[in-house]
C-alpha positions in Angstrom: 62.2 101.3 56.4 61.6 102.8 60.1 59.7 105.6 59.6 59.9 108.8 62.7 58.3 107.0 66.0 60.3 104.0 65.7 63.4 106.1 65.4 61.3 107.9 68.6 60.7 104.1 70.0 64.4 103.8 70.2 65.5 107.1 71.4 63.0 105.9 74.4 64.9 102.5 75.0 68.1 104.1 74.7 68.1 107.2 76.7 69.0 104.8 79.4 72.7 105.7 78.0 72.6 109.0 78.4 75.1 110.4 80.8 77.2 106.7 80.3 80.6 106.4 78.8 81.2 104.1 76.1 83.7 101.7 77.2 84.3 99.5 73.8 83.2 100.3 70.3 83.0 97.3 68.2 81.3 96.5 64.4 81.8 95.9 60.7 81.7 99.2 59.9 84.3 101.3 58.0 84.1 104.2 59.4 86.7 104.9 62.2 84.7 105.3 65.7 87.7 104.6 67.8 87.1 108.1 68.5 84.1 107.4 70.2 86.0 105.0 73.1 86.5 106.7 76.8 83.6 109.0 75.6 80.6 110.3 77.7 76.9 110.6 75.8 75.8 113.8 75.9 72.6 113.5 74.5 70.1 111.0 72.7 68.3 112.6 70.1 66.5 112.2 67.2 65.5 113.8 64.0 63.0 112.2 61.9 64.7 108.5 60.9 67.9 109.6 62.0 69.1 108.1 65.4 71.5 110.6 67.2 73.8 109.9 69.6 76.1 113.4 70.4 79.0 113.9 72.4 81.0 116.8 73.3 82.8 116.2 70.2 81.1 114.8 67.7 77.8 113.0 66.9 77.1 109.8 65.8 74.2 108.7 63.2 72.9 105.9 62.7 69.9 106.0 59.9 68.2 102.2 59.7 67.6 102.2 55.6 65.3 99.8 54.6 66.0 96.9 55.9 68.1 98.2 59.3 67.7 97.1 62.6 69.2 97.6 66.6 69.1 95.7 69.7 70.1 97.0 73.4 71.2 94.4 75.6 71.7 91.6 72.9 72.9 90.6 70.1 71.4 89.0 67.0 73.7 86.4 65.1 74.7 88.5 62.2 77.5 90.9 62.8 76.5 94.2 64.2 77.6 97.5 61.6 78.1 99.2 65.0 77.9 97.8 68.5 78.7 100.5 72.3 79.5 98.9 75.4 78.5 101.2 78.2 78.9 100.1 81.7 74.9 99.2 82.6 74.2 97.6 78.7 75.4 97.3 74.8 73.9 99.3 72.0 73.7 97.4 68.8 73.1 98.1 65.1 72.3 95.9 62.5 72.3 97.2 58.1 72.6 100.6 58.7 74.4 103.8 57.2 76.8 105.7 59.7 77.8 108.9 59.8 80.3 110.9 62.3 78.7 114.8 62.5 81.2 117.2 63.6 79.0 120.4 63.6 76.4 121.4 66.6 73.0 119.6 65.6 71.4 122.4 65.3 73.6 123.9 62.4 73.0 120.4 60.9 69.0 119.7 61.5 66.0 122.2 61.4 64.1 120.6 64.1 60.8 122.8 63.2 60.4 119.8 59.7 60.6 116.5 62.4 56.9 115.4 62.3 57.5 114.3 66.0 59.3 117.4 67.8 57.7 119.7 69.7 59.4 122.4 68.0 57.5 121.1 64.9 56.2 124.2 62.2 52.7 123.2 60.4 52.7 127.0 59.1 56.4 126.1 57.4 55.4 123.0 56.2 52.4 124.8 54.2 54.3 127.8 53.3 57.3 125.1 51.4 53.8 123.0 50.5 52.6 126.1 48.6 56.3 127.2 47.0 56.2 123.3 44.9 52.7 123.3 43.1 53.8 120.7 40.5 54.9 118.0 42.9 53.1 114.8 43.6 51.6 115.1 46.9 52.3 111.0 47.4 56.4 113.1 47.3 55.6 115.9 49.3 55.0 113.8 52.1 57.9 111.7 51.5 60.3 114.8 51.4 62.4 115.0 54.4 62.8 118.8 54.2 59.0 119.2 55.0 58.0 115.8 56.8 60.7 114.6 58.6 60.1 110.9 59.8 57.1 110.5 57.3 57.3 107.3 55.7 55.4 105.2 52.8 53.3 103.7 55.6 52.4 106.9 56.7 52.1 108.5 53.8 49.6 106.0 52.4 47.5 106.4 55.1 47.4 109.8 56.3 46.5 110.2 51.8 43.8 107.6 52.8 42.4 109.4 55.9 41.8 112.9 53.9 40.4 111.4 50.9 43.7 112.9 48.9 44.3 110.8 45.1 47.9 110.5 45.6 48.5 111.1 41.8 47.3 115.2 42.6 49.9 117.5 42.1 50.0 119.7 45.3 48.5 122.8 43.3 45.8 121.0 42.2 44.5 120.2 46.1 42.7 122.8 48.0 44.1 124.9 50.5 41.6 123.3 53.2 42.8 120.0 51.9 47.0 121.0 52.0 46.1 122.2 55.6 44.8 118.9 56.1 47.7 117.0 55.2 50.0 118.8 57.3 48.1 118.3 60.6 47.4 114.7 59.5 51.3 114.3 59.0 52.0 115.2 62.6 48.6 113.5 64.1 48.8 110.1 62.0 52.5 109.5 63.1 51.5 110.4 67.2 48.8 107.5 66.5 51.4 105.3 64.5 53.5 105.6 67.7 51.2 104.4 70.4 50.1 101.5 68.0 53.8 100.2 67.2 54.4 101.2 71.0 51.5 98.6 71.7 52.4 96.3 69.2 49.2 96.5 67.2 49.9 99.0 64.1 49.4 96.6 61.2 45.3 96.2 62.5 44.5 99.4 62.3 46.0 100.1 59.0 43.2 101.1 56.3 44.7 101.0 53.0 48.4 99.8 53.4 49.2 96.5 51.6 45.2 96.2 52.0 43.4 94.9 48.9 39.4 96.2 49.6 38.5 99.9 50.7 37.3 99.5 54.5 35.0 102.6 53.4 33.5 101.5 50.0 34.4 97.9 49.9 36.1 98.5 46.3 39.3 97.0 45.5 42.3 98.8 46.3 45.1 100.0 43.8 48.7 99.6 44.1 50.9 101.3 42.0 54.9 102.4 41.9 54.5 106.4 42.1 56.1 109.2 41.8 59.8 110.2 41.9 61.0 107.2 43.9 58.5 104.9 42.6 57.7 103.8 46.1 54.3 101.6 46.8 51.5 103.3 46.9 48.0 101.6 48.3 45.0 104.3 47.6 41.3 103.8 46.7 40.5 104.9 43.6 36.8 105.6 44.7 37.4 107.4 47.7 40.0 109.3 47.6 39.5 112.4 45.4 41.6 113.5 42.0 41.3 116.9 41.7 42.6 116.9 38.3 39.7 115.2 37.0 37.3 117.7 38.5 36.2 120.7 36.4 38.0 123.6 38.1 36.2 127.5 37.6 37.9 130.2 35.5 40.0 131.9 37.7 41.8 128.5 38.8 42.3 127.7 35.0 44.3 130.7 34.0 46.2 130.3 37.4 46.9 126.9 36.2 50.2 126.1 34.3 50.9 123.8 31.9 53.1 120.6 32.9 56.0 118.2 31.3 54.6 115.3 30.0 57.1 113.6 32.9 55.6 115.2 35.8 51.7 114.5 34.6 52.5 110.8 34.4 51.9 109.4 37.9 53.3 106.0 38.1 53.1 102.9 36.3 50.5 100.6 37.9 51.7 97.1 39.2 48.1 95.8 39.7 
C-alpha cells in the first residue's frame, strides 16, 4: 500500500495540473465523474494516502489501496479506474477507490494528523496517544486519526529505530519513549521520502521483510499483529517489551487490568 510521501511524490508530479481544465474524463469506474468534464483544478492536495484533486465544486479522491497505482503522461495496458485529459498531459489511475467530496477539505480532513503537513500537531498526536493506553502501539501508528500517511513500512521501522516491542500496549511505554514515537513518525516518513524520491528506500530499510537484526545480528521475527493483523518485522532482542519489565508500585496500582483479547498480540507466522 502507498504509504504518505508517495501520495506526496505524486502530488509533486501532478501539480503540473493545477490551474488546467480537464477536457475528457475517461475509466472503469462507477462512479459518475461526468461532472468533472469542462472543469478547472483548483488545487492538488493531499492528506496522508489520500490523493486530492478539488475543484470549485467538488473534490475528487483517489486513495491507492494495496495494490493501486497512477501514471501521468501514459498509460499502462490494463484499463485505468479513472483517467483526466488536460490540455498539456493525462492523469491516470490504476486499482484504486474513488470518492467525489462535496464539502470544503477542511470540514472533511484535520490537516494537524497528516505526518507530512506543515500544519502537523506532535502535541495532539501525544495528547490522543495518551487518551488509548490499551492499544497496541504497532495500531497506534497505523491509525489514521493520529498518523496520517503512516504505513506498515513505516511503522516497522520507525518501532525498530526507538527500540519500541511492537506488542506494548501504549500505557505500558514511557512517556520519553511515546514522545519518541511521535517525532520519529514525522522524521522517518521526511527520510522515507527522499529515499523513494531517490529510488533507494528498500537499502536503507533495517528490519522490514529483513530476516537478521543489523544491530545484534539475531534473527528477526515476523508475526501478523494487532487489530488488522498486518506484518510486523521487529527484533525480539532489541527492541524493548515493557510488559516484561518489573514496573515500581505506583505504576502497578495505576495499571489496569486487560481482556484476554487485547493482551494477545498476534499469532506468529515464523
Amino acid at each position: 500500500m502507498p504509504e504518505g510521501p508517495s501520495i506526496v511524490l505524486l502530488r509533486e508530479a501532478a501539480a503540473k495540473f493545477k490551474g488546467k481544465t480537464v477536457r475528457e474524463v475517461s475509466g472503469n469506474s462507477t462512479l459518475d465523474l461526468a461532472c468533472l468534464q469542462g472543469r478547472r483544478v483548483r488545487a492538488v492536495r493531499s492528506w496522508g494516502k489520500h490523493f486530492l484533486l478539488e475543484f470549485s465544486h467538488v473534490t475528487l479522491r483517489i486513495h491507492l489501496m494495496m495494490f493501486g497505482s497512477w501514471r501521468i503522461d501514459e498509460r499502462k495496458e490494463t484499463p485505468a479506474r479513472v483517467s483526466l485529459r488536460f490540455d498539456n498531459g493525462e492523469l491516470n489511475f490504476y486499482t484504486c477507490s474513488v470518492k467525489l467530496i462535496a464539502q470544503p477539505l477542511d470540514e472533511v480532513y484535520d490537516w494537524r494528523s497528516d505526518v507530512m503537513s506543515d500544519l502537523w500537531d506532535p502535541r495532539l498526536a501525544r495528547r490522543r496517544l495518551k487518551s488509548m493506553p490499551d492499544v497496541l502501539v504497532c495500531d497506534a501508528l497505523l491509525d489514521q486519526t493520529l498518523f496520517s500517511g503512516v504505513g506498515n513500512i513505516i511503522k516497522n521501522e520507525v518501532l525498530f529505530r526507538i527500540r519500541v516491542h511492537p506488542a506494548n500496549h501504549v500505557g505500558d511505554v514511557p512517556p520519553r519513549k511515546l514522545a519518541e514515537l511521535v517525532r520519529q513518525a514525522r522524521e522517518y516518513s521526511f527520510d522515507f521520502l527522499e529515499w523513494k524520491r531517490g529510488f533507494e528506500l528498500k537499502k536503507h530499510w533495517q528490519v522490514h521483510t529483513r530476516r537478521t537484526c543489523p544491530r545484534c545480528g539475531g534473527l528477526v521475527s515476523k508475526v501478523h499483529m494487532g487489530t488488522t493483523h498486518r506484518r510486523t518485522f521487529f527484533c525480539p532482542v532489541c527492541q524493548i517489551d515493557y510488559r516484561v519489565l518489573p514496573l515500581p508500585p505506583a505504576a502497578k496500582k495505576r495499571t489496569r487490568a486487560r481482556p484476554a483479547a487485547q493482551r494477545g498480540a498476534g499469532k506468529a507466522v515464523r
